[in-house]
C-alpha positions in Angstrom: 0.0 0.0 0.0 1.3 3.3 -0.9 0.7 6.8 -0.1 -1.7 7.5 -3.0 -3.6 4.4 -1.5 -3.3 5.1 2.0 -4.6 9.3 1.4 -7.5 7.4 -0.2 -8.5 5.2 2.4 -8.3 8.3 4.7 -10.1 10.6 2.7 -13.0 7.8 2.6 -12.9 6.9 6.1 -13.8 11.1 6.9 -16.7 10.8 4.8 -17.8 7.9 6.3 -17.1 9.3 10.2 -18.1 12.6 9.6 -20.3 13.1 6.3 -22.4 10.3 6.1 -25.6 10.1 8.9 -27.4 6.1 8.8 -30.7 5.1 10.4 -30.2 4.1 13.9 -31.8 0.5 12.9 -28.4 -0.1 10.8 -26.5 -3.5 11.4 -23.0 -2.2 10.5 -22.1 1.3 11.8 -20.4 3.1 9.4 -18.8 6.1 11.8 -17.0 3.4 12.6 -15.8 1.6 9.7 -14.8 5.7 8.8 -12.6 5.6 11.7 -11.1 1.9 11.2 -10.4 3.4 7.4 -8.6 6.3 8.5 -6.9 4.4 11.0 -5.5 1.8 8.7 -4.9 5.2 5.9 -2.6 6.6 8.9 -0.8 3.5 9.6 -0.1 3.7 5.7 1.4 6.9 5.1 3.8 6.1 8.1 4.8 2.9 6.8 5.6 4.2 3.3 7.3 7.2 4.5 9.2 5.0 6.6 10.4 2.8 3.7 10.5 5.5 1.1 14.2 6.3 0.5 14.4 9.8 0.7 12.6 9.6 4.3 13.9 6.4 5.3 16.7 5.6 7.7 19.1 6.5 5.0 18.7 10.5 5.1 18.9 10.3 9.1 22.5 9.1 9.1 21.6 5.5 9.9 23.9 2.9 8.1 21.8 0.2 6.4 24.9 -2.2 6.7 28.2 -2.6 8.2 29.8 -0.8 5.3 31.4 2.4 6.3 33.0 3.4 3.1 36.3 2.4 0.8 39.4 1.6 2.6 41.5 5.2 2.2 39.0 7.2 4.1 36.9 8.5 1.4 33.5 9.0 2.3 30.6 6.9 1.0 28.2 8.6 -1.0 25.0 7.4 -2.1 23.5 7.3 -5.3 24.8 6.5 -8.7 28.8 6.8 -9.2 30.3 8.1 -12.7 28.4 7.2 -15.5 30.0 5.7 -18.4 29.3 6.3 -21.9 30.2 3.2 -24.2 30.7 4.3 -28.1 30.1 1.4 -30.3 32.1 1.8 -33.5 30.2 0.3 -36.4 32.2 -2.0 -38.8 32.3 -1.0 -42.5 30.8 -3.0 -44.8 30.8 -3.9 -48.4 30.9 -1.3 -50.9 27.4 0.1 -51.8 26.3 -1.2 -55.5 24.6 0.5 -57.9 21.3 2.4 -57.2 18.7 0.8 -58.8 17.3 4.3 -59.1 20.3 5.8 -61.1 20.1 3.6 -63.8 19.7 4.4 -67.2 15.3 3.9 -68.4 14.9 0.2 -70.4 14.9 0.2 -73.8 
């Protein structure tokens, strides 16, 4: 469940607790099924905040693993290193014939 899922499920649940009035001979109550859906919406957004990189444990200076860098004292950084560009140098082929466009009209 995502945040787009979990702002969902919270805006539903408010319409459901706050919006919606039922008879008083209902079976199900539905201020509370609103408040269960927000509930579950809330515990949502915190769990994909918690796992989403840029506000996961990452960007508070935990260390996922026991790797503290390259030997040498340079710093780790995250994210992608030096990007490489790779050329591929095309081979030369046979000699182009003759255009079948160029030649001369049949007689």
């Amino acid at each position: 469940m995502g945040l787009p899922v979990s702002l969902i499920l919270i805006a539903v649940g408010a319409v459901l607790a706050f919006a919606v009035h039922q008879s008083s001979d209902a079976q199900v109550n539905v201020h509370v099924v609103g408040w269960i859906l927000m509930g579950v919406g809330l515990v949502g957004i915190l769990l994909a905040l918690a796992w989403w990189e840029r506000w996961g444990p990452g960007s508070w200076g935990w260390h996922r693993s026991a790797y503290d860098g390259p030997p040498g004292g340079a710093p780790y950084r995250r994210g992608y290193g030096r990007r490489r560009m790779v050329v591929e140098e095309d081979a030369p082929g046979p000699p182009p014939g003759p255009d079948p466009y160029d030649a001369p009209p049949p007689p």
